[in-house]
N, C-alpha and C positions, 0 to 999 in steps of 0.2 A: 909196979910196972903193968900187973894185969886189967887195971881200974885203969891207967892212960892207955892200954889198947881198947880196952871195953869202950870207953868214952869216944874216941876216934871213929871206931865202928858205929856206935849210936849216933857221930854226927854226921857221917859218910850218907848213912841211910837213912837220916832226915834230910839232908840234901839232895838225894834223888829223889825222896817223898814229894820233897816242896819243887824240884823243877819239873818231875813230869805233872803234876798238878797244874802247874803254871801252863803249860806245854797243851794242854788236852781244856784247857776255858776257852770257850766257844767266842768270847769278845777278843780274847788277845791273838787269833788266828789270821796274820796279814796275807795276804797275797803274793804273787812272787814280784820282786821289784824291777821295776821298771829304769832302765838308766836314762838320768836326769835328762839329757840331750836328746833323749828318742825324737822328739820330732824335728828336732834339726837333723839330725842324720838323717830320719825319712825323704824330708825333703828335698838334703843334697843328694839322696840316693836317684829321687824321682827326676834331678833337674831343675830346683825350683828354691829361689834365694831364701835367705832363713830368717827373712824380716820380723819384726816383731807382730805384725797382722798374721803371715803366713804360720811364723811357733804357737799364735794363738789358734786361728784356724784348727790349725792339723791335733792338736792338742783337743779341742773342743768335741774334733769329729769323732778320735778315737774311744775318750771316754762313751761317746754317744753311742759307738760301734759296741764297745764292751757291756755296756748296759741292754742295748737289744738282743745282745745275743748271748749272754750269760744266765740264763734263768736257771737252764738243766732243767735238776728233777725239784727245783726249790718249789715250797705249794705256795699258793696265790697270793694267801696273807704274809706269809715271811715276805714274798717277791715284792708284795707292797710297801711293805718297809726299805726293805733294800733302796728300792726307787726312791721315797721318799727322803732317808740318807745321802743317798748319792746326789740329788738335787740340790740337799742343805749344804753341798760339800762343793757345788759347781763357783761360786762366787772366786776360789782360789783355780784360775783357769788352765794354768798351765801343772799343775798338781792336781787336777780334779781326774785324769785317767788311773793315777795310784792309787785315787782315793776308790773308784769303782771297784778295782779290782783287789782291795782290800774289805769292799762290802762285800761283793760276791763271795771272796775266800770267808768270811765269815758265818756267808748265809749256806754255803755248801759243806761246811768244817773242815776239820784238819785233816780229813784225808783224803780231800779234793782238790790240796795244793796242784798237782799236775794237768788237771782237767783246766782250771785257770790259767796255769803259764802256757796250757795249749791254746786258748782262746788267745790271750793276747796275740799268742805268734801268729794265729788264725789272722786277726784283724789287722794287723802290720801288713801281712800277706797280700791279703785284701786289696789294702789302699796303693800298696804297689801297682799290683795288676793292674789296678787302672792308668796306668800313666800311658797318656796318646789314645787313649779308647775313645775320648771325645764324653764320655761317663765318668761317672762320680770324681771325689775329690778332685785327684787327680789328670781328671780328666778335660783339665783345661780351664774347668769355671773359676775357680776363684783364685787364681795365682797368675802372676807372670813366667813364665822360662827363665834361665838364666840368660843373661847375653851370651852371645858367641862369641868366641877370642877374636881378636883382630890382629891377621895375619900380615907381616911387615912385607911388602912386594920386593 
């Protein structure tokens, strides 16, 4: 009986050896995720149909948004990388803002998950505020309005 607790305990504590191991490598450290539809709900949020241009658009912008404005305190050669990652990762366009902001959580480690899910919400923020500003995304250039309903007299 003492040899099947001994052994229980020996694999308990190999088990938290190997997952906070896993937990603390600097390559498996994702970002905080992003939900699949983020740019359709942007868009309907802003007033603005959820075409396949416009989920491409809004997608494109915000990985762009997270990339300028995610550095921190990352030094220039890591930042380099980063960019150059995040670039390799743009061809997938509507996945390419999870893809950023899983390079970023990577290049600042794991216990700068919070300072990334701040960004993101930073840049969401962002592109809201513009809606009617006649400025940025939102601001008119590259999208239609929704129609208005058409009220029965």
């Amino acid at each position: 009986m003492d040899t099947v607790v001994g052994t229980v305990a020996l694999l308990v504590v190999f088990a938290f050896t190997v997952v906070a191991a896993l937990r603390h490598r600097p390559g498996v450290t994702p970002g905080p995720r992003l939900s699949p539809d983020l740019a359709e709900a942007l868009l309907l949020r802003a007033g603005f149909p959820t075409t396949p241009h416009n989920v491409l658009a809004v997608s494109e912008h915000l990985g762009t948004m997270f990339l300028d404005r995610g550095r921190g305190d990352v030094d220039a050669a890591r930042w380099a990388e980063v960019v150059a990652a995040c670039e390799a990762g743009r061809a997938d366009r509507t996945g390419w803002p999870q893809h950023v902001l899983d390079e970023i959580a990577r290049a600042r480690g794991i216990n700068d998950g919070a300072a990334v899910a701040r960004l993101a919400r930073r840049c969401q923020d962002a592109l809201l505020a513009s809606v009617g500003t006649g400025r940025g995304v939102f601001g008119g250039s590259l999208f239609e309005p929704l129609p208005r309903p058409v009220v029965a007299a």
